[in-house]
C-alpha positions, 0 to 999 in steps of 0.5 A: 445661771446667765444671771449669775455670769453676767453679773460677775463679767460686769463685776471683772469690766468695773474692777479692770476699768478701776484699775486702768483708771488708778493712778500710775506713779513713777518711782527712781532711785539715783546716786548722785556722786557726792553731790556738793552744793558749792561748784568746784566743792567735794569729791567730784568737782561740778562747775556749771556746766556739769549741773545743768548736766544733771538736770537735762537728765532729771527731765529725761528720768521724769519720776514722780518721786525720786531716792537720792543718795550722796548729796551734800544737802538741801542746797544740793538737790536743789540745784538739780530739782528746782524746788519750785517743783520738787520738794526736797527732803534730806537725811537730818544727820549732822555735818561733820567732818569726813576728812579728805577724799580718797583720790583727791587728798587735797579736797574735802569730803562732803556729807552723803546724805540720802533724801528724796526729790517729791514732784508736787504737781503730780502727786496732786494730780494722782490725788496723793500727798506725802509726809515726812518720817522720822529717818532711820538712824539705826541703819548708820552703825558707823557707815555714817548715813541715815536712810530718809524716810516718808509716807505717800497717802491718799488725799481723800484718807481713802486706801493705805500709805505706803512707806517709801525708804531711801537708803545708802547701804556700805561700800565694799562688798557688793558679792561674796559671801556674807554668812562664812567668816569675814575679814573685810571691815566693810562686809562686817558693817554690811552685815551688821546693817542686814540685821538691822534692815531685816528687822525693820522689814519685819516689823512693817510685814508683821504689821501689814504695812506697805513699803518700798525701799529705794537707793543704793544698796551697795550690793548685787541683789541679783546676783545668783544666791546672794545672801543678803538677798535670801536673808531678807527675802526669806519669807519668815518672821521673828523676834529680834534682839541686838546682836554685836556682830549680826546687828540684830539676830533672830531668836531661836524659836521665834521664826514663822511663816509670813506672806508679807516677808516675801519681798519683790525685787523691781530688776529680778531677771533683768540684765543691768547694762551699765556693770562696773565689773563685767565678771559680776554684771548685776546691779547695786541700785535697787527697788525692793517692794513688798508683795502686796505693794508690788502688786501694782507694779506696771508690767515692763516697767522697770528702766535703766536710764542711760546718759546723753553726751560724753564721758565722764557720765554726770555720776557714777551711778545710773538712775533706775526707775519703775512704775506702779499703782499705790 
């Protein structure tokens, strides 16, 4: 019986020191606010100044790998993340002319496009590579972007990849109800766009795929009984067909219980202390894992990275940040 107790303290001493010794990386999610490759270009004008800005505080974020929203191009990102460092890798949809912008008649919109900015020295070091994915187109629906997807994998082919998603979700209805009739057309593109991610998460659920979706999901996940959150936390698989409203709707009958579909998000019970609306003091940034990737998460982890110097910020987002073990 001693024998027996022994062999399995030292069974617990070697999985604990495996998983002390596993790799540790860092995961950030950041809107950039219409980021423009030209100084003086788009939304928000930058000259020189405002982009050596944002790259002081892409050193303080110091991610591993970064979700990007609202940058115009390669261009762009790169004059925040040298790419003598960063790989860069931006949505493939492309440019059109978006009009001007709304506060700024006589400025010209540029694409927001969602990327990801990929350390990689340090995903070397951690024994990790990635590769591209093609993007999720069918997430558009006329919100005009694709969400950027990879796949970060073992160098050795050992253990399982993990799909990473930046996306960029409607504007306009960050709360409120989504199930009762809706007369706002942003909160009709936003639901549409639910349909259509809780397919996606149940295919990687029903196929034990790994997955992390990272951006700006224009809507307070955390917010007491949201209902985009409850749809795609709701535990349950099914089969899904298009549906002109709903984007894609469940078929009646199809519905059973998955552990896979039960979703983490990284901020749950997390006060956000940069609110837009102090009525409504939750985030619309997310990092949302599934519940065998979130496993890894490293406890206390989770950060909201708040800005050094003066107003303005250097975007109207704040980037947040979480580390796990893949």
């Amino acid at each position: 019986m001693l024998r027996q107790i022994l062999v399995l303290l030292l069974i617990l001493v070697c999985n604990a020191r495996a998983h002390a010794q596993a790799p540790v990386l860092r995961l950030a999610t950041w809107n950039l606010e219409h980021l423009a490759a030209a100084a003086g270009h788009g939304c928000r004008p930058r000259d020189e100044a405002d982009y050596e800005r944002l790259r002081h505080e892409a050193a303080r974020l110091s991610a591993d790998v970064i979700a990007l929203q609202e940058v115009e191009n390669q261009a762009a990102v790169a004059r925040v993340f040298d790419p003598d460092t960063y790989a860069i890798e931006i949505s493939q949809q492309p440019d059109r002319d978006l009009g001007t912008c709304r506060r700024h008649r006589s400025r010209k919109r540029t694409m927001q496009r969602t990327g990801f900015a990929i350390n990689k020295e340090r995903l070397a070091r951690l024994g990790l590579t990635y590769r591209r994915l093609p993007d999720f187109e069918a997430i558009d629906l006329g919100s005009l972007r694709w969400a950027t997807r990879i796949l970060v994998e073992p160098t050795d082919g050992g253990g399982e990849p993990i799909q990473l998603m930046s996306l960029h979700l409607k504007s306009g209805c960050s709360y409120g109800r989504l199930a009762s009739k809706i007369r706002r057309d942003q909160c009709r593109l936003l639901r549409r766009q639910l349909g259509v991610l809780e397919e996606w998460i149940d295919a990687r659920a029903g196929a034990d795929e790994p997955f992390v979706l990272l951006g700006d999901f224009n809507r307070q996940l955390d917010q007491p009984r949201d209902d985009f959150w409850a749809d795609i936390d709701d535990g349950t698989l099914c089969a899904w067909t298009p549906d002109p409203v709903l984007g894609r709707r469940c078929r009646p009958g199809t519905s059973y219980p998955d552990a896979d579909a039960d979703l983490v998000l990284a901020n749950a019970g997390e006060p956000f202390p940069y609110p837009f609306n102090p009525r409504y003091p939750y985030a619309i940034d997310h990092i949302v894992f599934d519940p065998v990737t979130a496993r890894g998460i490293v406890a206390g982890s989770y950060r909201v990275l708040g800005y050094e110097g003066g107003t303005p910020p250097p975007s109207d987002h704040h980037p947040v940040a979480i580390s796990f073990r893949p």
